[in-house]
C-alpha positions in Angstrom: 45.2 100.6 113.2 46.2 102.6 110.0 45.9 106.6 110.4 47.7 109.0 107.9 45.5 112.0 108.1 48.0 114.7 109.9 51.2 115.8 109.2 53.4 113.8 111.8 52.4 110.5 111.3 55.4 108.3 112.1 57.5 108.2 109.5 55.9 109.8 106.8 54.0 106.3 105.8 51.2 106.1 108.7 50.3 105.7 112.4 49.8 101.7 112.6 50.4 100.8 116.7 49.6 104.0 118.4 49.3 107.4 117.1 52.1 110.2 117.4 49.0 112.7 118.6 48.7 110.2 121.2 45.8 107.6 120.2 46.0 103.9 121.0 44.6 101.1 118.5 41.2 100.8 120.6 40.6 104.7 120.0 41.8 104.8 116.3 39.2 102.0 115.5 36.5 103.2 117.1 37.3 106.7 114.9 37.1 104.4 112.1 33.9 102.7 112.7 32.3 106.1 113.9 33.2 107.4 110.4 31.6 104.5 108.3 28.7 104.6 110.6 28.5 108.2 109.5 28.5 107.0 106.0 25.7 104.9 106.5 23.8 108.0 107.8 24.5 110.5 105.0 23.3 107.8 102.7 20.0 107.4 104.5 19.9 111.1 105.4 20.7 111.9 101.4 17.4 109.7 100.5 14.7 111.5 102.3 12.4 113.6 100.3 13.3 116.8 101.8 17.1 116.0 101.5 19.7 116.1 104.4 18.0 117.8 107.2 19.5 119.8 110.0 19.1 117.4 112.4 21.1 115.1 110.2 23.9 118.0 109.3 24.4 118.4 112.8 24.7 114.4 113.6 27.3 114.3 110.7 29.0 116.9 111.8 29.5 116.0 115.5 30.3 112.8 114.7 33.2 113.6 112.0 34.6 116.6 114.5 34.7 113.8 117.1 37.6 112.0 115.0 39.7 115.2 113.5 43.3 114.6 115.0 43.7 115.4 118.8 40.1 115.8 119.7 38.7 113.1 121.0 40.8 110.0 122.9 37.6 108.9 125.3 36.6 105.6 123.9 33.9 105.9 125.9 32.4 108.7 124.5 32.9 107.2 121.0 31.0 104.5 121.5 28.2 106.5 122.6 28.6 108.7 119.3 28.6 105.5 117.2 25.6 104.9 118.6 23.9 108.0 118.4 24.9 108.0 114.7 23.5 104.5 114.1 19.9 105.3 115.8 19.5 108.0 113.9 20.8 105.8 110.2 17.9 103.5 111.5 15.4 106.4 112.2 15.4 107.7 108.7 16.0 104.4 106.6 13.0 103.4 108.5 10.8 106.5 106.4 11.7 104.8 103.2 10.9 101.2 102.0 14.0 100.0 100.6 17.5 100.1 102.4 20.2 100.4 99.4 22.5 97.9 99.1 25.3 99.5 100.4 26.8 97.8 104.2 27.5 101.0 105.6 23.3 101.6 104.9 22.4 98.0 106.7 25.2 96.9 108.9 24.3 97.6 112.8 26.2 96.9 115.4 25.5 97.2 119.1 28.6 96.0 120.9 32.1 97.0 121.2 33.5 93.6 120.1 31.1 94.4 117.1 32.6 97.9 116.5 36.1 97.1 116.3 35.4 94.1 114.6 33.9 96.0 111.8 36.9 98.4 112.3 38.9 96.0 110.5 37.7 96.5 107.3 36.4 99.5 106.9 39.1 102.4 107.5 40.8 104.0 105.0 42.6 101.3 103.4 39.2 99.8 102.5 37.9 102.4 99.8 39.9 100.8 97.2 42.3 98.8 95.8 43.7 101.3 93.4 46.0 103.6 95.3 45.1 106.6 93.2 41.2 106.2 93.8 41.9 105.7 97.5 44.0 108.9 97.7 41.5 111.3 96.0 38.9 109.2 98.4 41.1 110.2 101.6 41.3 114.0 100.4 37.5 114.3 100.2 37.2 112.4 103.7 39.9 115.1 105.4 38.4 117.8 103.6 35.1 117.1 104.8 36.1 116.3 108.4 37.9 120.0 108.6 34.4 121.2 107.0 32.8 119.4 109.9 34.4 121.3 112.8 33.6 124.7 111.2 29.6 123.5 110.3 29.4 122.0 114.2 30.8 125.8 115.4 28.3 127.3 112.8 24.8 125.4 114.5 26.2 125.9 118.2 25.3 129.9 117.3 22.5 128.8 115.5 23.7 128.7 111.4 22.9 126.1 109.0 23.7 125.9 105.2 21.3 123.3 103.4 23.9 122.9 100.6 26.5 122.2 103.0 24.3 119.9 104.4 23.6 118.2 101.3 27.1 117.4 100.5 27.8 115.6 103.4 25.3 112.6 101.7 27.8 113.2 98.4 31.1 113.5 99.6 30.7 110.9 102.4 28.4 108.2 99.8 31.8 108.9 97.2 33.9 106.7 99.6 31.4 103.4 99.6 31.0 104.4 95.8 32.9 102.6 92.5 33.9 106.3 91.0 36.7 107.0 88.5 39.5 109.2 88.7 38.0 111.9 87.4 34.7 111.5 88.6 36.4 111.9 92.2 39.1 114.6 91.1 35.7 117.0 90.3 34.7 115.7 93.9 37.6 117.2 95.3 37.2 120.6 94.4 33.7 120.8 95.0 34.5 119.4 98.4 36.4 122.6 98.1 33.5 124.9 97.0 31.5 123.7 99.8 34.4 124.6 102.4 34.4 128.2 101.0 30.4 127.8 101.9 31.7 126.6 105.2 33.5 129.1 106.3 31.7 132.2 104.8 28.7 130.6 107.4 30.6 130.6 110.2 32.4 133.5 109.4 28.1 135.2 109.7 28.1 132.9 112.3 30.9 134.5 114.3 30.4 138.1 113.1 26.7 138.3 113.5 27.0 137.1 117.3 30.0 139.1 118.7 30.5 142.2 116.0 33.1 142.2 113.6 37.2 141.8 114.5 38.7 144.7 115.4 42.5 145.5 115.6 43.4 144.5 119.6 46.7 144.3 121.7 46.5 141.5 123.8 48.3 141.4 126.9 50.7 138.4 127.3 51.6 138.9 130.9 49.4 137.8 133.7 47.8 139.1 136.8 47.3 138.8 140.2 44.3 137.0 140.6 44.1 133.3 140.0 42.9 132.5 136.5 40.9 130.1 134.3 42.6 129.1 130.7 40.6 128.3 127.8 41.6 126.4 124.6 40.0 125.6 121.5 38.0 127.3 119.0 34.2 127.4 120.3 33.1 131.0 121.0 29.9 130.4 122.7 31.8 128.5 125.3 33.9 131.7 125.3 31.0 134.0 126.3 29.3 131.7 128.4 32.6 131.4 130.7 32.9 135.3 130.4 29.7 135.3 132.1 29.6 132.7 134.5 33.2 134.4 135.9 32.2 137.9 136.1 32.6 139.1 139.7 33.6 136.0 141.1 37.5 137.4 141.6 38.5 134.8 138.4 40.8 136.2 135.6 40.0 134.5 131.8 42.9 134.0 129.9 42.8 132.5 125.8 45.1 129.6 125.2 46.4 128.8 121.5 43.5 129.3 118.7 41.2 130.5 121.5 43.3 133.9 121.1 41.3 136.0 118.4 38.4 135.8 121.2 40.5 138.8 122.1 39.4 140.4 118.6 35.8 140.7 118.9 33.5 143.6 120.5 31.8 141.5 122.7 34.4 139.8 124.7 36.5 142.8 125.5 33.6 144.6 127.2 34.9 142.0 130.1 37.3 143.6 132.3 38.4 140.1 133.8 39.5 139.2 130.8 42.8 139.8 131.0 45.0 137.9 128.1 46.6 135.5 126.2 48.8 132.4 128.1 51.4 130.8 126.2 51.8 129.8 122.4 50.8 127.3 120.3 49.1 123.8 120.8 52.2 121.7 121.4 53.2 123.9 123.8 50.5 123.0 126.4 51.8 120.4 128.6 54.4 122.5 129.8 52.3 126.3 130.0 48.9 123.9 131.7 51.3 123.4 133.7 52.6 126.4 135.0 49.0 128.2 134.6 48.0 126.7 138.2 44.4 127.3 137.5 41.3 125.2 135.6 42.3 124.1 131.7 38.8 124.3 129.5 39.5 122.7 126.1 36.3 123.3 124.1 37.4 121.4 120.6 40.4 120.1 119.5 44.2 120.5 119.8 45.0 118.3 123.2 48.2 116.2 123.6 48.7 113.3 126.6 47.6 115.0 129.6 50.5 115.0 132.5 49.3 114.2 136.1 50.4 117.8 137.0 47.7 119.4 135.9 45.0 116.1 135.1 43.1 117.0 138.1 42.5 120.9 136.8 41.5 120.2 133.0 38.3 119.8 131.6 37.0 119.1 128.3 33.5 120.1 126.4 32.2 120.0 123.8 33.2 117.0 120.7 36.5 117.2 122.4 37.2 114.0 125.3 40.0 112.7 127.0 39.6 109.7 129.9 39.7 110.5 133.0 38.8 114.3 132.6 36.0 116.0 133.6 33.7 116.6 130.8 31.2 119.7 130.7 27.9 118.2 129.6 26.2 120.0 126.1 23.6 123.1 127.2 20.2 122.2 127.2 17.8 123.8 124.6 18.0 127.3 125.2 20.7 127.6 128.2 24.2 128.1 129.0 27.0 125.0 130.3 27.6 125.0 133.7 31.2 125.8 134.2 30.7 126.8 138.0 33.1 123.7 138.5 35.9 125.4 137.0 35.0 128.7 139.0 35.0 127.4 142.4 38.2 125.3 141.7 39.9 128.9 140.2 39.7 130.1 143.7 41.5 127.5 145.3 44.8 127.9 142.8 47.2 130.3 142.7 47.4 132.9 140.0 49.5 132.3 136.9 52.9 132.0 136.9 54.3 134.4 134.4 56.2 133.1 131.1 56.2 136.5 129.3 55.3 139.9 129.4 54.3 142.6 126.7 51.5 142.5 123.6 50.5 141.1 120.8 48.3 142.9 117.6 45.3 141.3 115.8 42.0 141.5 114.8 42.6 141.8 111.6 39.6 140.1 109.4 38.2 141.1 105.9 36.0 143.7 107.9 38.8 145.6 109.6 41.0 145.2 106.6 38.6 146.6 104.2 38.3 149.2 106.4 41.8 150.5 105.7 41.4 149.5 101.9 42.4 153.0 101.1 45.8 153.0 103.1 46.6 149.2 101.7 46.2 150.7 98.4 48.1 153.7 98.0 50.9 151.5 99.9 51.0 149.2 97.2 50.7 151.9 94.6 53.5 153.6 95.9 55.9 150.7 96.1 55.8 150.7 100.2 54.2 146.9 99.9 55.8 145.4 97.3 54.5 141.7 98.4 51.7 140.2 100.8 52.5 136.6 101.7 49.5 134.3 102.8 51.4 132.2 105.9 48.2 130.9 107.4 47.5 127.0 108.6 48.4 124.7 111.3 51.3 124.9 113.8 53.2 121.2 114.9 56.1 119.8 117.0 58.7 119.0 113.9 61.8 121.2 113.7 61.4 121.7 111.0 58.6 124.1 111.6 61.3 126.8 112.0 61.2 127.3 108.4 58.4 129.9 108.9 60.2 131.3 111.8 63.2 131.6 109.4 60.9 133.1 106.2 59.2 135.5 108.1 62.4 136.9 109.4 63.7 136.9 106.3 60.6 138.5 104.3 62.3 142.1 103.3 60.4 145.5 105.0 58.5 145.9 102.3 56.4 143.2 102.6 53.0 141.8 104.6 52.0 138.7 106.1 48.8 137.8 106.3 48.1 135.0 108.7 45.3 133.2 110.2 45.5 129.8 112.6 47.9 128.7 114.7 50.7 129.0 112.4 51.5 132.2 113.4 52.6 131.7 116.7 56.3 131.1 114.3 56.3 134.7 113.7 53.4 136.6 115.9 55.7 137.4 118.7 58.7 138.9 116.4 59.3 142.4 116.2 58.8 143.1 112.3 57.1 146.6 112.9 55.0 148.1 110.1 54.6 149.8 106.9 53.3 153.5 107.3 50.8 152.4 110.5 50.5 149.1 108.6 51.7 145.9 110.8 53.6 143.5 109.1 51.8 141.0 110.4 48.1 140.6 110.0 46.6 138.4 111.9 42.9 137.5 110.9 42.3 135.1 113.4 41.3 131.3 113.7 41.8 128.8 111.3 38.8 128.9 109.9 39.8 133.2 109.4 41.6 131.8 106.5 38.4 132.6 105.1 39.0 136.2 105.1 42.4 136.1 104.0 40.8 134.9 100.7 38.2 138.1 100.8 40.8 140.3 101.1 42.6 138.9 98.1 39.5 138.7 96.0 38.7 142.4 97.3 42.0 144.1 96.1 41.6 141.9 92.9 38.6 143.9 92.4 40.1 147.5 93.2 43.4 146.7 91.5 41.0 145.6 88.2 42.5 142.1 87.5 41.0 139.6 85.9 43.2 136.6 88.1 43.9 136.6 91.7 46.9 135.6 90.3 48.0 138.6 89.2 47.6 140.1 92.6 51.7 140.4 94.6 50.1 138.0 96.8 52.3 134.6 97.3 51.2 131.6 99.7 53.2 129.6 101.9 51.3 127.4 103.7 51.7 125.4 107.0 49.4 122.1 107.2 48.7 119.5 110.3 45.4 118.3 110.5 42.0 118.4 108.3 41.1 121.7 109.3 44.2 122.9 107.2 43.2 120.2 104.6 39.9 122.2 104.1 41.7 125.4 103.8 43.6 124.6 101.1 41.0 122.9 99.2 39.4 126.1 99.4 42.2 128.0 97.6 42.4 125.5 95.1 38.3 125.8 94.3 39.2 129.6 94.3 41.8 129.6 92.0 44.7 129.9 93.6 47.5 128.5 92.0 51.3 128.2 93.4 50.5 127.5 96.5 53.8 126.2 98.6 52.8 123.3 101.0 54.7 122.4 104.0 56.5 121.6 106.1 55.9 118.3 104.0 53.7 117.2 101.7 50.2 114.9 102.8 51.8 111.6 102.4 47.9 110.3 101.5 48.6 112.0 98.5 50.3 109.5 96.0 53.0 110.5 93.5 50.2 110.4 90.3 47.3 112.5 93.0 50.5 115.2 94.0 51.4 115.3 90.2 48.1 116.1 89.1 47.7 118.8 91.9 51.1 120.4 90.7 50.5 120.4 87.6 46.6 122.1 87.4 47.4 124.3 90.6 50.9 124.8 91.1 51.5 123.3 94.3 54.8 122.5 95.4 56.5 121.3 98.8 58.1 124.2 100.8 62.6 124.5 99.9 65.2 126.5 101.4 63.7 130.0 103.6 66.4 131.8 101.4 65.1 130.1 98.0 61.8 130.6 98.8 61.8 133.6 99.9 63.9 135.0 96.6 60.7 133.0 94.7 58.4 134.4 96.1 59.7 138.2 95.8 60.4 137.3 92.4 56.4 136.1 92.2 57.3 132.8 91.9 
């Protein structure tokens, strides 16, 4: 196995005997044949007449989600989506007369042996010989694998985007493709462009289905009443467990990314749904453990599962882990059953308590714009001198506690603005607020980061500047896994240059990729909390 596509990989060069996110060989080959067989079908999908269909979007998109970092460890279930992936290749090939000669468009394999044969020569240190080619080619692959997981939450409430759809058969036919440097350097930012797409569709998605954020306290204590935890990022599970629990004596606490759930007008109409349990991903073996009640991961971020709690977690969704119960998809127009959880709820005790008090978000484009006026005059006035983007991923390495360290250190006059799971650093501090205004925004999931980048654009427009450059914004960004690779991408299509990129650099990105990135946009690895922070004051 080779996998370099997070930020832990063992020491810093790539994952070769068994992944630090817990992956064996067996699991990280089958990723790597589900992703060329995922080629093959946005080549065939990209030759029909009518272009990539939905169908098709949806099949690449399940199938890519299925092998971002910590999702899915059932090999199992891999297989099946290999196959699913390859039926379909076959399905549409078969509409047209010729089969291109590419061997991700004809190869078909039916057995295991087969897949992880093919495995062998077809992961990521197979798109090419040049090391420069191959790292622009891995950036477009992580890119669109974060993209993925925000288009798969997108269609589960019903949104599509052709265009986005249509890229899939571009981006993913790059990797097969003899491209040059700069052929795939204008590849990278529209991979870019199509994540802003992305996430402005799920953002519609998510808005259009359960109102728009609004500024929350959430409870991190517990109650009395035993409980069911849910993880992830997939608010239709959300609501459909919300339901299936109400009156049956069963508390619903969020868990990690599953917290901005809190944030929206339709989820807080539930009085059983009582809080948030615990901190960030990493965290989870030891909270699932203390929760006492049902675990429901929905997508991504799991870790090893401990026997303590094996018996009480379930998965759903693209996310799998073996020996786990898994949640089968709804069927066309219904809900999951999750009366399995339920019934087992009422046999645990309630949660044991690990904290106590609140935390504020809620804070999206919508609810920001809303107090537009009051941001404003703040700035005018000199109260904000400084808004620092701190949004991305959140990760095991000690030396995480940078962001701990810069928010702490950020002086009272400025904002963070924050958005995935990185800001479970800083969420819980005490930094209070500027006239009514927290110091800590918190927009919500990862894919929130979205609205982080309205809001700049927004006060680009009432401040009259021409850049977004110009704005006293700075960004200090925390990275793990594709999701965050996305993100960034998206900053870079939109202009944002200076971007500081931590807590290390992707180490797919070689010395010649990295020095053209720092040199058209300004990125640069994360320093010293006091250095950076003086930069960054000084809009550096």
């Amino acid at each position: 196995m080779f996998c370099d596509q997070c930020q832990e990989s063992i020491h810093g060069t790539g994952c070769t005997a068994r992944g630090v996110c817990g992956k064996d060989e067996m699991t990280a080959k089958l990723q790597d044949t589900l992703v060329y067989a995922t080629v093959g079908l946005a080549l065939a999908a990209g030759r029909q007449a009518g272009g990539v269909s939905r169908e098709a979007g949806r099949r690449i998109s399940e199938s890519l989600f299925v092998t971002v970092t910590n999702t899915n460890f059932d090999d199992v279930a891999i297989v099946e989506e290999i196959k699913k992936t390859l039926a379909m290749r076959d399905r549409l090939n078969a509409l047209l007369p010729a089969v291109p000669d590419h061997d991700a468009a004809r190869w078909t394999g039916s057995s295991l042996d087969e897949f992880l044969a093919k495995a062998e020569t077809v992961g990521v240190q197979s798109y090419s010989a040049n090391e420069d080619l191959r790292s622009l080619k891995s950036l477009i692959l992580y890119g669109l694998k974060g993209l993925a997981a925000y288009t798969d939450h997108a269609a589960v409430l019903g949104y599509d985007d052709d265009e986005v759809n249509a890229f899939y058969a571009k981006g993913l036919g790059a990797l097969v493709e003899d491209l040059s440097l700069d052929e795939l350097t204008a590849l990278v930012l529209e991979t870019g462009g199509t994540a802003v797409k992305a996430m402005a569709l799920l953002d519609r998605a998510n808005t259009s289905t359960y109102g728009n954020p609004e500024i929350t306290k959430v409870n991190i204590g517990v109650g009395t009443k035993p409980g069911i935890l849910i993880s992830g990022h997939d608010l239709r599970d959300m609501e459909e467990l919300l339901k299936q629990t109400e009156g049956t004596g069963v508390d619903v606490y969020t868990h990690c990314e599953m917290l901005p759930a809190h944030y929206y007008p339709a989820f807080r109409k539930y009085s059983h749904f009582v809080g948030n349990y615990g901190g960030s991903w990493w965290q989870q073996d030891r909270e699932f453990e203390s929760f006492n009640g049902p675990i429901l991961m929905t997508t991504n971020c799991i870790v090893p599962v401990r026997e303590s709690y094996r018996k009480r977690m379930f998965t759903t969704g693209m996310a799998g882990y073996p020996g786990l119960v898994h949640i089968p998809a709804r069927k066309e127009g219904g809900s999951k059953d999750f009366s399995a959880l339920v019934e087992l709820a009422k046999t645990c005790q309630p949660p044991v308590e690990i904290e106590t008090g609140e935390i504020v978000g809620g804070f999206a484009h919508n609810q920001v714009l809303a107090l537009a006026d009051k941001v404003v005059e703040a700035v005018k006035s000199g109260a904000i001198k400084r808004f620092v983007v701190m949004a991305g991923c959140d990760g095991r390495h000690a030396s995480r506690k940078y962001y701990t360290g810069v928010a702490g250190a950020l002086p009272d006059d400025t904002v963070i603005l924050t958005a995935g799971c990185a800001k479970y650093r800083y969420n819980k501090l005490q930094l209070g607020d500027i006239g009514g205004i927290p110091r800590v925004l918190d927009a919500g999931q990862c894919n929130d980061s979205y609205s982080l980048a309205v809001i700049a654009l927004k006060l680009k427009e009432v401040f009259g500047l021409d850049d977004i450059n110009d704005l006293p914004i700075s960004f200090d960004i925390a990275w793990y896994e594709q999701k965050a690779v996305t993100v960034l991408l998206a900053l870079l299509y939109l202009g944002v240059k200076g971007i500081r990129l931590g807590p290390t650099l992707p180490e797919f990105l070689t010395p010649n990729v990295a020095a053209v990135l720092v040199e058209k946009f300004g990125i640069k690895p994360i320093d010293s909390v006091e250095g950076d922070v003086e930069a960054m004051m000084a809009g550096a």
